[in-house]
C-alpha positions in Angstrom: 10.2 -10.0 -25.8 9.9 -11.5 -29.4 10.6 -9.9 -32.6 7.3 -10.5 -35.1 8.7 -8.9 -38.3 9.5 -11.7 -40.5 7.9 -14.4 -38.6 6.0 -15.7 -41.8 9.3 -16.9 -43.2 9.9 -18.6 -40.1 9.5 -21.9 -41.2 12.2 -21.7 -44.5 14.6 -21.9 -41.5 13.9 -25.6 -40.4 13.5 -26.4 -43.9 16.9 -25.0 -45.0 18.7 -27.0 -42.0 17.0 -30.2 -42.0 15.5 -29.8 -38.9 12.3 -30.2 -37.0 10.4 -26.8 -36.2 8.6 -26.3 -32.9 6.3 -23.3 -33.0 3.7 -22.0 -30.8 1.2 -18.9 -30.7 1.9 -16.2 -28.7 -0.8 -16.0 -26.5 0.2 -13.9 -23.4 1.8 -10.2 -23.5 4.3 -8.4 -21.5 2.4 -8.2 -18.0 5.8 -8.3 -15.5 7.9 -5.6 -17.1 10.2 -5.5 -14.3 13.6 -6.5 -14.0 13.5 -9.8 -12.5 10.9 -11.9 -13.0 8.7 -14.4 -11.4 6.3 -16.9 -12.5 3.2 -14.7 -14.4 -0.1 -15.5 -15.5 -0.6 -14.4 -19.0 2.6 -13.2 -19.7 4.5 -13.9 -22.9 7.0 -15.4 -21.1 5.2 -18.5 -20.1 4.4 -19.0 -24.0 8.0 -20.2 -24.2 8.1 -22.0 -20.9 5.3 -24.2 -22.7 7.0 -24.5 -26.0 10.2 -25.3 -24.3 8.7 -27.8 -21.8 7.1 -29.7 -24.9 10.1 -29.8 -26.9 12.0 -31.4 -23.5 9.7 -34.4 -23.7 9.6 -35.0 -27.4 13.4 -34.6 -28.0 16.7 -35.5 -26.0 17.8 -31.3 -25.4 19.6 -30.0 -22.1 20.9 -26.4 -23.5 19.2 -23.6 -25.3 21.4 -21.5 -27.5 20.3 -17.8 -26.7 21.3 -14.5 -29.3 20.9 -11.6 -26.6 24.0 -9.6 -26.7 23.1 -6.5 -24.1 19.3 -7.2 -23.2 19.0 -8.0 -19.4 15.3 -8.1 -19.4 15.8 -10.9 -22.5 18.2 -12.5 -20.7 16.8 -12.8 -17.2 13.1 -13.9 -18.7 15.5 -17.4 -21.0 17.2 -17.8 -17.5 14.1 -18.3 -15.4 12.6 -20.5 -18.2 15.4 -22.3 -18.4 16.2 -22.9 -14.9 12.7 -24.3 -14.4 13.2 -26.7 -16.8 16.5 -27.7 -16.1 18.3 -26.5 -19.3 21.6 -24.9 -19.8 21.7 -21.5 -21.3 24.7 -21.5 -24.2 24.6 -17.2 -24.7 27.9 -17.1 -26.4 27.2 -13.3 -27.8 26.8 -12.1 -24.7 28.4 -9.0 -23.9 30.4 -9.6 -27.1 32.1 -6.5 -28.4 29.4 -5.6 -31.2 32.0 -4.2 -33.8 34.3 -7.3 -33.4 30.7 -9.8 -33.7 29.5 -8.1 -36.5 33.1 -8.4 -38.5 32.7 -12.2 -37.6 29.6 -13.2 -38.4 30.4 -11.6 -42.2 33.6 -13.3 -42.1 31.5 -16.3 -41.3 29.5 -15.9 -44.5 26.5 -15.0 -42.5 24.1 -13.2 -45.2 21.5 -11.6 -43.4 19.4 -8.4 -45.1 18.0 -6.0 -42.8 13.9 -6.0 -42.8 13.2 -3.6 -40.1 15.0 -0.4 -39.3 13.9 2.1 -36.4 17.4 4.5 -35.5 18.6 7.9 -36.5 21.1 7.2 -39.9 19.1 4.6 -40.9 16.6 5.1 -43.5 13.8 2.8 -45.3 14.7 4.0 -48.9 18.6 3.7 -48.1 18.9 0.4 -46.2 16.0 -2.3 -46.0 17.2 -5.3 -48.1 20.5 -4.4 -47.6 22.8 -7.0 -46.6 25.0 -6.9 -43.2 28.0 -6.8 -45.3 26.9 -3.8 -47.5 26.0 -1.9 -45.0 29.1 -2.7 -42.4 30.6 0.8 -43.4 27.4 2.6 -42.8 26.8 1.2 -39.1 30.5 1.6 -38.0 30.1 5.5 -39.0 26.7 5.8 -37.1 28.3 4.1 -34.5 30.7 7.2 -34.1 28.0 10.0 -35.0 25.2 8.5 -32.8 26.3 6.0 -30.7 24.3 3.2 -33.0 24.7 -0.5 -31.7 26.0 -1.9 -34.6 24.4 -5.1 -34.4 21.2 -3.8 -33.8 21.0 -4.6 -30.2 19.1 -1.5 -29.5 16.6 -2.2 -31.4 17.7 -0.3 -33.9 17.4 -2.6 -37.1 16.2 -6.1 -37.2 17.5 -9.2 -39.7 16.6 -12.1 -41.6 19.0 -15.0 -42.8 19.1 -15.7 -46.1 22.1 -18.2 -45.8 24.5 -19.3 -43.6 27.4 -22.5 -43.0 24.1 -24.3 -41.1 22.3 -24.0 -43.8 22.0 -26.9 -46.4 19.7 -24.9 -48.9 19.8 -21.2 -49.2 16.2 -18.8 -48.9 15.9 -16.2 -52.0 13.3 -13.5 -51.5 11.2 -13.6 -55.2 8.5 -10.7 -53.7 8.2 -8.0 -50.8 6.9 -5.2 -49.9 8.2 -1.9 -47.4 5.5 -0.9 -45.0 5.6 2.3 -43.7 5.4 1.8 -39.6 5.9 5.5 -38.7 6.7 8.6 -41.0 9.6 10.3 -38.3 11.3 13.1 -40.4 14.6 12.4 -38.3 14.2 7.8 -37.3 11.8 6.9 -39.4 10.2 3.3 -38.7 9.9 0.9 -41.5 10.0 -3.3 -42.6 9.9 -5.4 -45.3 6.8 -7.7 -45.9 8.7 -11.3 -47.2 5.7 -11.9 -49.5 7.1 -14.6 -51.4 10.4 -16.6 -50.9 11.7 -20.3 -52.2 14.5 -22.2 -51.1 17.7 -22.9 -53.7 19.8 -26.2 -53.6 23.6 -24.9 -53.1 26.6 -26.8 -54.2 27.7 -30.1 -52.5 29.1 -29.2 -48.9 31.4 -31.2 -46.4 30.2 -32.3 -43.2 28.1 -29.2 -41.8 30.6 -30.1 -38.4 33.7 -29.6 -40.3 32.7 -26.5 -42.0 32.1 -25.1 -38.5 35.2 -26.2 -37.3 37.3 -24.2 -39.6 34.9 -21.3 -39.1 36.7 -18.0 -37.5 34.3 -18.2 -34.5 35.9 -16.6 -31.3 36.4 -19.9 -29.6 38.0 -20.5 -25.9 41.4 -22.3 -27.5 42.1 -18.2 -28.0 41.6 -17.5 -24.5 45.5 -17.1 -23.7 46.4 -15.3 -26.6 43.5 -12.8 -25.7 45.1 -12.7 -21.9 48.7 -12.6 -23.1 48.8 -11.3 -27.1 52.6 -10.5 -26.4 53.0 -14.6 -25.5 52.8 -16.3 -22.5 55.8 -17.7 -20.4 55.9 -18.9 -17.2 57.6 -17.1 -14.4 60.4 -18.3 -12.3 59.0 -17.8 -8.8 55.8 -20.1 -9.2 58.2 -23.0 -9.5 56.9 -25.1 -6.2 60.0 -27.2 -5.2 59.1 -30.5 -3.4 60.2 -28.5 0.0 57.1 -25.9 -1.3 54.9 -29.0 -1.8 55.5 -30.7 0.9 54.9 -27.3 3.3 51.4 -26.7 1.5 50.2 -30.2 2.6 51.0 -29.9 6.1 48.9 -26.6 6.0 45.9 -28.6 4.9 45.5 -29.3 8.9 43.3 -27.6 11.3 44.5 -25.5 14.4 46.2 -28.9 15.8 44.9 -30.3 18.5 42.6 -27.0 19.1 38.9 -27.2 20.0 36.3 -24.5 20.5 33.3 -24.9 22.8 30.3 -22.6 21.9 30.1 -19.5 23.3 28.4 -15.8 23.4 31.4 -14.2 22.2 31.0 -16.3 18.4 27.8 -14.5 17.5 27.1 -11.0 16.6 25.1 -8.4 14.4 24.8 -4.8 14.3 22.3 -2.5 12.3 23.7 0.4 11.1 21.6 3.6 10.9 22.5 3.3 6.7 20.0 0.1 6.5 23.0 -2.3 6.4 23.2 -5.2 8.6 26.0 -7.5 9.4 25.9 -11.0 11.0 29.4 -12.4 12.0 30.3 -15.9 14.4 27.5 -18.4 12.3 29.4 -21.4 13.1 29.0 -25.3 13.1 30.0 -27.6 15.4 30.8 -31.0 14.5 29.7 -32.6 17.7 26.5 -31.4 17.0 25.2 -32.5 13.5 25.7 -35.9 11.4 27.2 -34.2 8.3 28.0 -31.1 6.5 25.0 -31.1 4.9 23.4 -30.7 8.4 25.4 -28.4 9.9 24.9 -25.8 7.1 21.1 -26.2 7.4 21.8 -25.4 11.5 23.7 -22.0 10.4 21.1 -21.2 8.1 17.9 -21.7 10.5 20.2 -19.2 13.1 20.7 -17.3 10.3 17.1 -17.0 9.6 16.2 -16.8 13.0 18.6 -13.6 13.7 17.3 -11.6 10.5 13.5 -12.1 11.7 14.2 -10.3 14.8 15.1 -7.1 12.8 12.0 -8.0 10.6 14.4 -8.9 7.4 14.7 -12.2 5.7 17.2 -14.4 3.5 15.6 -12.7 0.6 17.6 -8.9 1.8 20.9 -10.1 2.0 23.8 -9.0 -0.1 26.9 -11.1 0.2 28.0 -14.0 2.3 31.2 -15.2 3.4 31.9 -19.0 3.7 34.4 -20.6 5.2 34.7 -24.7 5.2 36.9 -27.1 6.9 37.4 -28.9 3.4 36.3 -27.6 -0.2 35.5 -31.4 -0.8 32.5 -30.7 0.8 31.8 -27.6 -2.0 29.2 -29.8 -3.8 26.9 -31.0 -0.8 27.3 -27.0 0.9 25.8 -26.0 -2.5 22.8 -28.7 -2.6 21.4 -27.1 0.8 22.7 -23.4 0.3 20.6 -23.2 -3.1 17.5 -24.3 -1.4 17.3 -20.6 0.8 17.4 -18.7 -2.2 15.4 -18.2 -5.5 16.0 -15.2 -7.3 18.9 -12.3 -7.3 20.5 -14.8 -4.1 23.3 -12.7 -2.8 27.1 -13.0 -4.0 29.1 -15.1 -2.0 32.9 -15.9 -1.4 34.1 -19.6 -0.3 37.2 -20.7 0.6 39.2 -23.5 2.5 40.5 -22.1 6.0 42.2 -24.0 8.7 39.4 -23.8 10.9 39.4 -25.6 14.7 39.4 -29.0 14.9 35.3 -29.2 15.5 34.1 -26.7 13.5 33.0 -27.5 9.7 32.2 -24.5 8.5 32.2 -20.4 9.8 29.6 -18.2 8.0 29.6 -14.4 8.3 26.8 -11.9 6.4 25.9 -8.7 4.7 22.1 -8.0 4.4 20.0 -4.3 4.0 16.8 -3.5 5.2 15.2 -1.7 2.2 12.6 -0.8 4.3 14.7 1.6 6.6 16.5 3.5 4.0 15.6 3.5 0.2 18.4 2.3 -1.9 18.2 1.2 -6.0 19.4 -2.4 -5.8 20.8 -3.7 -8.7 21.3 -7.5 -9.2 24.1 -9.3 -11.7 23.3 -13.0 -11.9 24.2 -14.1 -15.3 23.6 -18.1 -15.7 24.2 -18.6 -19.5 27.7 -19.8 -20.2 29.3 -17.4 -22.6 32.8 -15.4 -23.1 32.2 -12.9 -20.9 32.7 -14.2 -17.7 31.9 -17.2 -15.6 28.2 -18.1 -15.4 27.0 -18.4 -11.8 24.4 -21.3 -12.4 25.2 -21.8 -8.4 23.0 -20.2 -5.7 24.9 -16.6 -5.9 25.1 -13.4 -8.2 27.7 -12.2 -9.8 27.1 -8.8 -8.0 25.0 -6.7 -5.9 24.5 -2.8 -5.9 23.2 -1.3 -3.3 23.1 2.9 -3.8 27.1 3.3 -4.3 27.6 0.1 -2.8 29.0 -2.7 -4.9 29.8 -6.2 -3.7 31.5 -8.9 -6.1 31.3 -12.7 -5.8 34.6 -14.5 -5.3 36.3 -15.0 -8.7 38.3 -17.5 -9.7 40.3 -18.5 -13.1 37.7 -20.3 -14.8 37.0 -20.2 -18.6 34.1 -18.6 -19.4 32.9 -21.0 -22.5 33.9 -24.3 -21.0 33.4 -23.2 -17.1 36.8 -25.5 -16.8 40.1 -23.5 -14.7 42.2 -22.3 -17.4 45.3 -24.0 -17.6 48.4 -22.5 -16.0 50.5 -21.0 -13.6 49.5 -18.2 -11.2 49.9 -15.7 -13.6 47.3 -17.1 -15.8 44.8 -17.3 -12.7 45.2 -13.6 -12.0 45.2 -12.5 -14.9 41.6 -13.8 -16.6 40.1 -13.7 -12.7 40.8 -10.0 -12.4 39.8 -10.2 -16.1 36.4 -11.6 -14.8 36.0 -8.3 -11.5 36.4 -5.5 -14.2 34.0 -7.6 -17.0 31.5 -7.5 -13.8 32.1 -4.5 -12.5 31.0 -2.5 -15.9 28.2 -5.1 -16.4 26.9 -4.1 -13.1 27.3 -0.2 -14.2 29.2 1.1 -17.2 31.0 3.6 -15.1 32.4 0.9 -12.7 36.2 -0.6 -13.3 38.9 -1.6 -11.2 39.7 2.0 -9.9 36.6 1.9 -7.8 37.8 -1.2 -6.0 38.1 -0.2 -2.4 39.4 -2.8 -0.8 40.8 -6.5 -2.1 41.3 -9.6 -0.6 43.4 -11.9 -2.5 43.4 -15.9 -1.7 46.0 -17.9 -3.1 46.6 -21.9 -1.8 50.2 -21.2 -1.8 53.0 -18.2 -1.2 54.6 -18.7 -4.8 51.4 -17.4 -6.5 51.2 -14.3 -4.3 54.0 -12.4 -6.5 52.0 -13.3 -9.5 48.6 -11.8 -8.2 50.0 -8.8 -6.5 51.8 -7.9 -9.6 49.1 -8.2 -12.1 46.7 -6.3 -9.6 49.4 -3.5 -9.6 50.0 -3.5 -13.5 46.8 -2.3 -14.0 46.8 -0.1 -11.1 49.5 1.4 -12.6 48.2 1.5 -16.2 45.5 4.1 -15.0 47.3 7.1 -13.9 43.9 7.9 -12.7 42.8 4.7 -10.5 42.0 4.6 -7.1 44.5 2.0 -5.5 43.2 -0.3 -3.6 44.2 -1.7 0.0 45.1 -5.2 -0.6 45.6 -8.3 1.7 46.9 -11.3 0.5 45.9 -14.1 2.5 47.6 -18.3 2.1 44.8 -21.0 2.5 44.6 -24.3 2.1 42.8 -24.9 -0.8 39.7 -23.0 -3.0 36.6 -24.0 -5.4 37.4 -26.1 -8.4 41.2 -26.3 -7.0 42.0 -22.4 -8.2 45.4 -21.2 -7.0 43.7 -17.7 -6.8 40.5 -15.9 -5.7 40.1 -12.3 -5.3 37.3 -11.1 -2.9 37.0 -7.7 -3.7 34.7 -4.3 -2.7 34.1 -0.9 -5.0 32.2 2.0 -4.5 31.0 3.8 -7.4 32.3 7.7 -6.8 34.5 9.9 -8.4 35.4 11.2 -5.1 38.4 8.3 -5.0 41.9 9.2 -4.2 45.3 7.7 -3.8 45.3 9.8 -0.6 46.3 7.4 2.0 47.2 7.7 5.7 50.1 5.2 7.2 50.9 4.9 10.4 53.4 2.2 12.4 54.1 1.7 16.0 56.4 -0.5 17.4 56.1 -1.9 20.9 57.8 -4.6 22.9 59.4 -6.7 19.4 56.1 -6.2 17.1 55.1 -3.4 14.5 51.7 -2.2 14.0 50.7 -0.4 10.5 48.3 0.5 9.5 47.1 1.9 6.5 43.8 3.9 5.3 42.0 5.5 2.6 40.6 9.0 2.2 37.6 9.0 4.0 34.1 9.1 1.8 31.0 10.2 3.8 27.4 8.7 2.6 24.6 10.0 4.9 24.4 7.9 8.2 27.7 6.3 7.4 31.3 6.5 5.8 33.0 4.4 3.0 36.9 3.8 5.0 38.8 1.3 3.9 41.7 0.4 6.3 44.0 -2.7 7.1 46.1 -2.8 10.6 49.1 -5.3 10.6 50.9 -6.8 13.5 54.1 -8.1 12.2 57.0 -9.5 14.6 60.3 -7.3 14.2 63.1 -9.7 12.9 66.2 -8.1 14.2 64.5 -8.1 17.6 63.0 -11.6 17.8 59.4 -12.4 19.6 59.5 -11.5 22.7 57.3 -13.0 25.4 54.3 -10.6 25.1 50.6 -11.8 26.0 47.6 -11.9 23.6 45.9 -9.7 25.8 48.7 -7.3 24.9 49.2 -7.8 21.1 44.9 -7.3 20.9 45.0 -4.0 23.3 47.7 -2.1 20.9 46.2 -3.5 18.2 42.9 -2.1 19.0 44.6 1.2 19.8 46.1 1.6 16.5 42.1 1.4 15.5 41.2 4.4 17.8 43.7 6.1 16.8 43.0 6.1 13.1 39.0 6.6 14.0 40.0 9.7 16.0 42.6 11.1 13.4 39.4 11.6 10.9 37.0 12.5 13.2 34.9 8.5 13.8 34.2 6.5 16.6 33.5 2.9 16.3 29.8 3.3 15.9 31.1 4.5 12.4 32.4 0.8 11.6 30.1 -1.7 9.5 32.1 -4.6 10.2 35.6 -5.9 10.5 37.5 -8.9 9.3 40.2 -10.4 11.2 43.0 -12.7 9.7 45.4 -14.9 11.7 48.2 -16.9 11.7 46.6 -20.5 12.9 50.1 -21.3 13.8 50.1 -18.2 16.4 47.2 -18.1 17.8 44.3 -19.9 18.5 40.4 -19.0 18.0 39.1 -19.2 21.3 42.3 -17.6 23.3 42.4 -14.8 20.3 38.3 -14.0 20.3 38.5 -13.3 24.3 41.4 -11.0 24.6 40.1 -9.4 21.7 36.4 -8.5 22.9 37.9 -8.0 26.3 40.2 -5.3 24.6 37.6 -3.9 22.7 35.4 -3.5 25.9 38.1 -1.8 27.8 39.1 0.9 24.7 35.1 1.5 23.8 33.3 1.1 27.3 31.0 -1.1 25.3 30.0 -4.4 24.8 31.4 -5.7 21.1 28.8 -4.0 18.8 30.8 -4.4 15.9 30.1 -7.8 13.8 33.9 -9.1 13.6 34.6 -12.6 11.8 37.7 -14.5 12.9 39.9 -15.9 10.0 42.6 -18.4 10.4 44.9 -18.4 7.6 48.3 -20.0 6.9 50.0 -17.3 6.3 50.4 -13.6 4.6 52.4 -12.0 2.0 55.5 -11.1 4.9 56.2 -13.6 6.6 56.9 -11.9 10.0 52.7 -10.9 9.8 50.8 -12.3 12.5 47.3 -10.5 12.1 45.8 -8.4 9.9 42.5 -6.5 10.7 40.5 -5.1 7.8 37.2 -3.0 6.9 36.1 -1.9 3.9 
């Protein structure tokens, strides 16, 4: 956890900034060497929870600046520290491209000599005492020959600062000595004993704050020139006349006038034979609870309640879909969400939805019993605010991978350093937020980009930004002769976290298997046309990865004609078997399926009953299948009614 070589030395630092040093042995050793971690006795860890907890009550701090560029296990031990104390983590090299940071912190007039090295290409005789700037060349060629982190994140060389624009007085080494660590003919192991070193007065500087300022530091004022280096001009079609405006706030409504009373048909879960459970129909009910705070307390102890009876917990699930009544209520949902969850919580997506008149919010779930079939889980939740992408110091990860399973949080345009929305049209959003999916995607496995994406949902709070999205998604679809191309349904709300005009939801599976081999399908009957469109179908064991979307869209030319739900749900459904039979499925092959609506259309309690009573009549079953009901204000046609999705 701590590098030791050099530590003697430690105190020139403080001296040479004017500062006050905090030190403390290190009495513990590495005793949870797992990937998470929880609260150990005797581990090293809880040496800096102590020092940090007594530098808290002697000085005014909230934030710890962190160095760890690559090093999950480094970065997940600050976090928990940090989180326990209730300090910001500022880890602005994180996930920095190494050759770029290197370049800067030279250019920054950082002189640091390397005291340990322990890589192939790297030699004791050759390189210890060498500055960063001397040996630049050398660790851009091993870079190429050996795949060398050039910054020495691998643990390949270590550093110690000699001067830098913090410092007021410089360090000069007058004696050391090389010690021999371990004698390998092809990386052999070596550091430098700083046996004697003085500080040296350097020539009157400016302000230490103005020096920084005009330092080439990557800095988030460069955030648009990195999204648009070719320069960035707004597009026509996101101009939103006062007609546009004045549309979007009569959306903000609920179903008008539209109440739902509960029933059996809202709730359902099905356990698949892969270990995956789904959960759909967790809803509140006004009448029923004082405030949101309340209400989401109610879902949960259901929620709770229906994982216990197939012997799982809060702690085994994966993603979480939340849908509220009014994203004013965003803080207070997240003061009672983060109290279910401690470490790894699942990712989640939360948007604005017109929901009926008494419901306040509409929860639907992903969990996986580990128990029943042995999957590697792999968990992103990054809380240090850095470059990379936005820090989720909320109660969900950034992802979740579950054997070739990957589930993304809901991202939105925020900038990474500040945690502020960029500013900007809808092109700006979609841009940096699918910026933030692919940054996740190869943080969560470096074989994982945008071509793996299986299905997308794309949220924008009005029509105007849906160009923007859809055509940044495709230009990079389009870049990669090679990606799989996603299904995509784009989806108007009313409104989403932190006032985004964007949020993509988004699925991936990790297998080179992928194609752009896609089935469509339409039927027209009685004034509406069904499509549908599927992916090539990927078997896994007990299940199948197969995306598909079904649309029911009203033919123009022909005009509605007076056709019953009941109807519109039953041909709907068809399409469904239809596809299912075409490859060889049945429905006990579906995980779970996703069903938006136009609120304008239909109503939630008329549209839930003709569906399950369809469903029932095609299947001869009772609805096994976990389906969540979504009213929306509209889709990218206009003529669409419905769209039913599963990823």
């Amino acid at each position: 956890m701590y590098q030791t070589v050099g530590h003697q030395a430690v105190a020139l630092y403080a001296d040479a900034m004017g500062l006050p040093l905090y030190r403390r042995e290190i009495l513990g050793s590495a005793v949870q060497l797992s990937a998470d971690y929880h609260v150990t006795e005797n581990d090293e860890v809880e040496d800096l929870y102590q020092l940090l907890a007594q530098i808290k009550e002697e000085l005014d701090i909230d934030a710890v600046s962190v160095g760890a560029i690559l090093s999950d296990y480094q970065r997940v031990r600050v976090e928990n520290v940090c989180g326990r104390l209730s300090l910001t983590v500022l880890a602005y090299l994180w996930r920095r491209d190494q050759t770029e940071l290197l370049a800067e912190m030279i250019d920054c007039h950082v002189e640091a000599i390397v005291i340990k090295v322990a890589a192939l290409g790297l030699t004791p005789e050759d390189h210890l005492g060498k500055t960063i700037k001397n040996l630049q060349p050398h660790l851009l060629r091993m870079k190429e020959l050996y795949g060398l982190n050039v910054c020495g994140e691998g643990g390949e060389y270590e550093t110690f600062t000699l001067d830098c624009p913090l410092f007021l007085r410089r360090i000069v080494v007058d004696e050391c000595e090389m010690v021999m660590h371990s004698d390998d003919a092809f990386a052999p192991v070596a550091y430098l004993n700083l046996v004697k070193l003085h500080l040296k007065d350097k020539p009157l500087m400016p302000n230490v704050k103005d020096v920084l300022l005009n330092l080439p530091l990557k800095h988030s004022r460069h955030l648009m020139s990195e999204l648009f280096p070719e320069g960035y001009q707004e597009q026509k079609y996101e101009e939103i006349t006062a007609e546009a405006l004045s549309f979007c706030d009569n959306l903000s409504v609920r179903e008008a006038s539209h109440k739902i009373e509960f029933n059996s048909l809202s709730f359902s879960r099905r356990k698949c034979l892969d270990g995956f459970v789904f959960i759909s129909g967790l809803i509140s009910y006004r009448a029923v609870h004082a405030d949101i705070s309340a209400e989401l307390e109610a879902i949960f102890e259901l929620l709770k309640y229906s994982l216990t009876e197939v012997d799982l917990s809060v702690d085994d699930l994966v993603a979480v879909h939340l849908y509220v009544a009014n994203i004013e209520d965003f803080a207070a949902i997240n003061e009672v969400y983060r109290k279910f969850f401690s470490i790894n919580p699942p990712v989640r997506v939360c948007v604005q939805i017109p929901l009926p008149e008494n419901v306040s919010l509409s929860m639907d779930c992903i969990a996986f019993d580990g128990q029943l079939v042995k999957l590697g889980r792999r968990c992103m939740h990054v809380q240090g605010i850095s470059h990379w992408a936005p820090a989720n110091i909320g109660p969900y990860s950034q992802s979740i991978m579950l054997g070739l399973h990957v589930f993304i949080a809901g991202q939105i345009a925020l900038c990474p350093a500040t945690m502020t929305l960029a500013n900007g049209g809808g092109q700006v959003e979609a841009r940096l937020s699918l910026r933030h999916v692919s940054r996740i995607l190869k943080a969560t496995n470096v074989s994982l980009s945008l071509r793996n994406l299986t299905l997308v949902i794309c949220y924008v709070t009005d029509v105007c930004f849906m160009p923007s999205a859809l055509q940044e998604l495709h230009s990079i679809v389009d870049a990669d002769s090679d990606c799989f191309e996603p299904l995509v349904v784009c989806v108007h709300v009313p409104a989403l976290p932190r006032s985004a005009k964007i949020e993509w939801q988004v699925v991936a599976v990790l297998s080179e298997e992928n194609s752009n081999e896609c089935v469509e399908m339409s039927t027209i009957k009685n004034g509406y046309a069904y499509k549908i469109r599927a992916k090539k179908l990927l078997p896994l064991e007990e299940s199948v990865i197969f995306p598909f979307t079904i649309s029911v869209d009203y033919v123009e030319d022909k005009g509605k004609t007076e056709v019953t739900l009941q109807e519109v749900t039953f041909v709907l459904l068809q399409q469904l078997t239809d596809i299912l039979k075409r490859h060889n499925l049945s429905y006990r092959n579906l995980h779970s399926l996703r069903l938006f609506y136009s609120f304008r259309e239909f109503n939630y309690t008329d549209l839930q009953r003709s569906y399950a009573e369809a469903f029932c009549s095609l299947f001869e079953c009772s609805s096994e299948v976990a389906t969540t009901f979504v009213p929306v204000c509209g889709f990218q046609s206009p003529n669409c009614l419905i769209v039913l999705c599963h990823s």
